[in-house]
N, C-alpha and C positions, 0 to 999 in steps of 0.2 A: 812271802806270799806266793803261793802256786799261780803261776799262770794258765789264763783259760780263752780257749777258741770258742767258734762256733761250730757247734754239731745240728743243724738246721737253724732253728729258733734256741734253742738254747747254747746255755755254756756248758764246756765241758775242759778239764782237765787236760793241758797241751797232750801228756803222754798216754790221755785216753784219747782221744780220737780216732787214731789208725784202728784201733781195736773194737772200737764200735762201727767204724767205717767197716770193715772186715766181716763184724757179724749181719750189718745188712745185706751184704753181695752175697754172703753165705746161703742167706735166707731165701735172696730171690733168684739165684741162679736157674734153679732146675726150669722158671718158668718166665726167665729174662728175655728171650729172644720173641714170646708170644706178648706179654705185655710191654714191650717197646712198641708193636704192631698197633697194641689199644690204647697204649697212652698218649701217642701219638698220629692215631687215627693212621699209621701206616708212611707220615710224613721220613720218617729220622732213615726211610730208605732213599729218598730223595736224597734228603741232607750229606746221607754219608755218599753218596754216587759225584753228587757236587763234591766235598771234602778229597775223595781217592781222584779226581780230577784237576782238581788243585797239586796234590800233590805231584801229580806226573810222573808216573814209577815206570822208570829204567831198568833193563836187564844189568847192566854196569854199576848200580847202585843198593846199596845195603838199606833196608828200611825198619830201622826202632819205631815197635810200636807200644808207645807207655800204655797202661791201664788200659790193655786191650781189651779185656773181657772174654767175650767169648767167639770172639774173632772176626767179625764183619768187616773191620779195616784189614786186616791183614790179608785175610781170604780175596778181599777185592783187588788189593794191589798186587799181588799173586797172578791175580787172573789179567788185571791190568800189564803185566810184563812185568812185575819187580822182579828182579835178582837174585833180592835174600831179603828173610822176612824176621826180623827179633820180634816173634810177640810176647811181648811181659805183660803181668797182672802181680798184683799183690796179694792176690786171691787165690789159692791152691782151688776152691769149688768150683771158679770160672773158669780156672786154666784147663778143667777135667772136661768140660763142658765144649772148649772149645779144642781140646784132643780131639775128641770123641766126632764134632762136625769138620775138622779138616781130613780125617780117615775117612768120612762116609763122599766127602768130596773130591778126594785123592788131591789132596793140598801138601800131603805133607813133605814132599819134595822143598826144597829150600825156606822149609819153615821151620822155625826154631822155638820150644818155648820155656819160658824160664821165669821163675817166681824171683819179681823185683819192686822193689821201693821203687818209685819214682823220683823221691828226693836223696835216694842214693846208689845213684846205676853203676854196677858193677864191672865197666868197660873201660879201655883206655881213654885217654884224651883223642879228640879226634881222630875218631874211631867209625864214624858211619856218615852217610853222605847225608840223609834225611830222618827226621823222628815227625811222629804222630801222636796227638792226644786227642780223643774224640770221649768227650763225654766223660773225662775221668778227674781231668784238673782239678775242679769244684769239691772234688771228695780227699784232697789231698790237706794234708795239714800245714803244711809249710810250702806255700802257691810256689814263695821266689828264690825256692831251693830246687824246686823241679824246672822251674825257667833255669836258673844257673846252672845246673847239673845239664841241662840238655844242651845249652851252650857249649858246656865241656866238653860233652861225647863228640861233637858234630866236627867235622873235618871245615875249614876256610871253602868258604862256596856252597857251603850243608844249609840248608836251609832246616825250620820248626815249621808245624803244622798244628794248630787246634781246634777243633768243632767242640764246640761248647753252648748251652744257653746263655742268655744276655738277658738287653733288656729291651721292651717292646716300644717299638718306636712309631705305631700305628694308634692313636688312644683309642676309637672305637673298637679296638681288640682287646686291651687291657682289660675292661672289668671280664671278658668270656670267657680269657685265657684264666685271670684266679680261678672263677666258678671251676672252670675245669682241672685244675691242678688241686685245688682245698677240697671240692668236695668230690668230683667224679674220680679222681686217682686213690684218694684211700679206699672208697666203696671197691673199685676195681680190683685191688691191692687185696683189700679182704675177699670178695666172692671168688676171685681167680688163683692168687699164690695163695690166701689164707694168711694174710701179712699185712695188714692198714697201716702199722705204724711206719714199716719201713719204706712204704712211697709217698706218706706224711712226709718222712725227713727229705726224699728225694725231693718233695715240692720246694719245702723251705728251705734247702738248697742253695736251688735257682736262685729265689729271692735272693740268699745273702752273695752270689757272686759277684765278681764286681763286673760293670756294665763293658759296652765296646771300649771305649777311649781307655777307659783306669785298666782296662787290660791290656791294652797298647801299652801302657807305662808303664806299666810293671814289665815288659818283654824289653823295653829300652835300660828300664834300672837292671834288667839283669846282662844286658851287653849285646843282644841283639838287636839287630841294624836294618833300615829299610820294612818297616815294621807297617802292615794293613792290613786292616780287614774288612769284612765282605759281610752285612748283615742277610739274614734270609726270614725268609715269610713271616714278614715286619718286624724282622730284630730276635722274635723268637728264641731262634740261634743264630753264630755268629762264625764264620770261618777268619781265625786270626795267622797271622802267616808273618815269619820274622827272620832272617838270615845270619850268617853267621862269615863275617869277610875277614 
């Protein structure tokens, strides 16, 4: 019997999902960076300011950055002092997207980028001092292949880095946050990229990820140590952070 995951609210086919995941980011690339702006009323620049702060990026240190997108972590840890920047995507559309905005920023100095799995990074064993996942985990197929994989890369003292949604930890916020996710992000999805369905999936998503804690366990089952995280504007999102000794 074929096994099947989740592709938001539905099931889908283990070795279908990358590839539905893939034609989403496809679809909204050209008009990613403006509807992050409106589907989060402008917050996910807070978010990621907090996230590149966490991180702490070192001239001395190399920074993987998984399921970068179109480069808002990278570009910030750049600017932050990083060193050396791996931005990977799984996405040839985002990685074009995010060419294109580190040339106009004159980033590309110590920036590197390269089309990669997340659950299969093509670098040595501890090989980088830090990695970053902002917003990508949730779309990945195999969650605690990319936690072990990242484990792998990272050098003794490397710490992981994740900005991700969770779950709300405010209830007066809970019913606002559906209304806004079920019905203002498809409308939005449709009027602005011309795409409902694929910020449909991005809502239910969220939903199916798993909360703060089960994501704390899952970074321990896969070998990382000294594991916390940090929820933000009531759980909303959640900065997870886990080491590697």
């Amino acid at each position: 019997m074929q096994e099947e995951v989740d592709f938001g609210y539905r099931q889908v086919a283990r070795e279908d999902k990358a590839g539905l995941v893939k034609e989403v980011f496809a679809s909204v690339a050209p008009r990613y960076d403006l509807m992050n702006d409106l589907m989060s009323l402008g917050l996910h620049r807070a978010w990621k300011r907090a996230f590149v702060a966490a991180i702490g990026c070192s001239p001395r240190e190399t920074l993987l950055d998984l399921a970068g997108g179109t480069g808002d972590i990278s570009f910030a840890a750049l600017e932050k002092g990083a060193g050396r920047v791996l931005l990977t995507d799984i996405n040839p559309a985002m990685l074009a997207v995010a060419q294109g905005r580190a040339l106009e920023r004159g980033l590309a100095e110590g920036l590197s980028l390269l089309c990669v799995d997340a659950e299969h990074i093509p670098l040595p064993d501890r090989s980088v001092e830090k990695i970053s996942i902002a917003f990508g985990l949730r779309n990945c197929t195999d969650k605690p292949a990319v936690l072990r994989e990242a484990r792998r890369v990272l050098r003794p003292g490397g710490r992981f880095h994740c900005l991700e949604f969770s779950r709300v930890e405010v209830a007066p916020l809970a019913p606002v946050y559906d209304a806004w996710s079920f019905k203002v992000l498809p409308l939005l999805g449709s009027r602005v990229a011309g795409d409902a369905e694929s910020y449909q999936y991005l809502a239910e998503s969220i939903r199916m990820f798993p909360d703060q804690e089960a994501l704390a366990e899952m970074m321990r089952a896969a070998g990382l140590e000294r594991v916390k995280y940090q929820s933000l504007s009531g759980g909303i999102v959640a900065i997870h952070t886990g080491w590697r000794l």
